[in-house]
N, C-alpha and C positions, 0 to 999 in steps of 0.2 A: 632650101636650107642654105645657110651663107656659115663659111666656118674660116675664121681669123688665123692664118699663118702669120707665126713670127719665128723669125730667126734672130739670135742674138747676134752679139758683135764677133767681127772677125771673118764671117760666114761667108761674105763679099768676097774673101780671099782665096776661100776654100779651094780653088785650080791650082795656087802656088804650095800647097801644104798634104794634097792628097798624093797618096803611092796607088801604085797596082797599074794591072794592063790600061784601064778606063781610068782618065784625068778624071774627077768631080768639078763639077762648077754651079754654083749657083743657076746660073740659066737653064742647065741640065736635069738640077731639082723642080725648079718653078716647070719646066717643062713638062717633064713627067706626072707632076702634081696634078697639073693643069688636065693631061692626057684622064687621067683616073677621075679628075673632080667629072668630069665631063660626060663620064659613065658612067656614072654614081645617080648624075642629077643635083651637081651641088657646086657651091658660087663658091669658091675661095677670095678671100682679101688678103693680100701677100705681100709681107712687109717685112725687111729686115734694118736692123737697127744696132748701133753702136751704144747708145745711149740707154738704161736703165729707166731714165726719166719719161723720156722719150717712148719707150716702149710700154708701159704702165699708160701713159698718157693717150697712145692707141687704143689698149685695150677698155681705158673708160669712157671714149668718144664711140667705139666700137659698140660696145657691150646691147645695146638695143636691140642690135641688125643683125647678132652672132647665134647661133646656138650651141658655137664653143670656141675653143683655142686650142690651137695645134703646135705647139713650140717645141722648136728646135733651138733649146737653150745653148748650147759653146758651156762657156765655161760660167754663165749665168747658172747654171748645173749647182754650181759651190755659192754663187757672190749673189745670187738675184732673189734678195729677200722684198726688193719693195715689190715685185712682179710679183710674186708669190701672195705676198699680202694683196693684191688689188684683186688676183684670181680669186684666193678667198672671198674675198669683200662681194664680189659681182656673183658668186654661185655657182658661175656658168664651169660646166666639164671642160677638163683640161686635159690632153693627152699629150707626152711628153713623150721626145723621138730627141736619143741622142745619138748623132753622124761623128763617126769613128772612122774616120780616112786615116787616122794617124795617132798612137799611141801619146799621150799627152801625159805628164807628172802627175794626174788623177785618173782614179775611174768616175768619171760622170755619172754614169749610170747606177752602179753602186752607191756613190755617196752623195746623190744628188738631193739636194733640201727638197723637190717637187714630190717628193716620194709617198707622202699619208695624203697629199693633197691630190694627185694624180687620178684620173679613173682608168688610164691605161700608161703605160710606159714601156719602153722599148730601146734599145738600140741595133744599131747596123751600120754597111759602108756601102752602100748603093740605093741607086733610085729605085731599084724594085722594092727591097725592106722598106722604104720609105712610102710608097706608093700602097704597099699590104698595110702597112701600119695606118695609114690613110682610111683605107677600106673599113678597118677592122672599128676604127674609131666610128664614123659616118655608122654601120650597122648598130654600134651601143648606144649611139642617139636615136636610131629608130625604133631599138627595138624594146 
């Protein structure tokens, strides 16, 4: 089973923007992710992306090989209607994990456009809720 991470824009950054005892970093997610796909039985493809176009344009080169989408939309949460629409378009389940390291002038999670389209959604601020949310997604594709 192969399941497409994406992270929107910004996400690259995430060490300079997170609080708490544990810095976050991207390598630290991919790690983790990595640690969990691994005992699951399952291939990630992990991709983060600044670009809108860009990240749509993975998801439909993608879509053959996947049997879903894992995104960790940023502030695509509000702005990423063309993602949204290609999700739709391809079928394929989509579970949406928004990383909360840092209070931001929205709630993501709340007012996130992936919300009817989603077949799980979540938020948190660490690699464990990240890694369960993981889990929890891979078991509703099995089951």
């Amino acid at each position: 089973m192969q399941i497409l991470v994406l992270y929107g824009p910004n996400l690259n950054l995430l060490g300079l923007v997170s609080r708490g005892t544990v810095r976050l970093t991207l390598d630290k997610l991919n790690r983790a992710l990595r640690r969990k796909a691994q005992e699951l039985g399952v291939d990630l493809k992990i991709f983060q992306n600044q670009s809108e176009a860009e990240a749509s344009k993975i998801i439909q080169r993608q879509r053959n090989r996947i049997e879903g989408i894992f995104l960790v939309p940023g502030i695509w949460a509000m702005t990423g209607h063309l993602i949204r629409e290609t999700a739709a378009i391809t079928r394929l389940p989509l579970a949406v994990f928004h990383l909360e390291p840092v209070k931001g002038p929205w709630d993501y999670h709340e007012e996130s456009i992936f919300k009817e389209l989603a077949v799980l959604e979540a938020k948190g601020t660490t690699p464990e809720a990240l890694t369960d949310f993981l889990e929890s997604f891979v078991t509703s594709l099995t089951s």
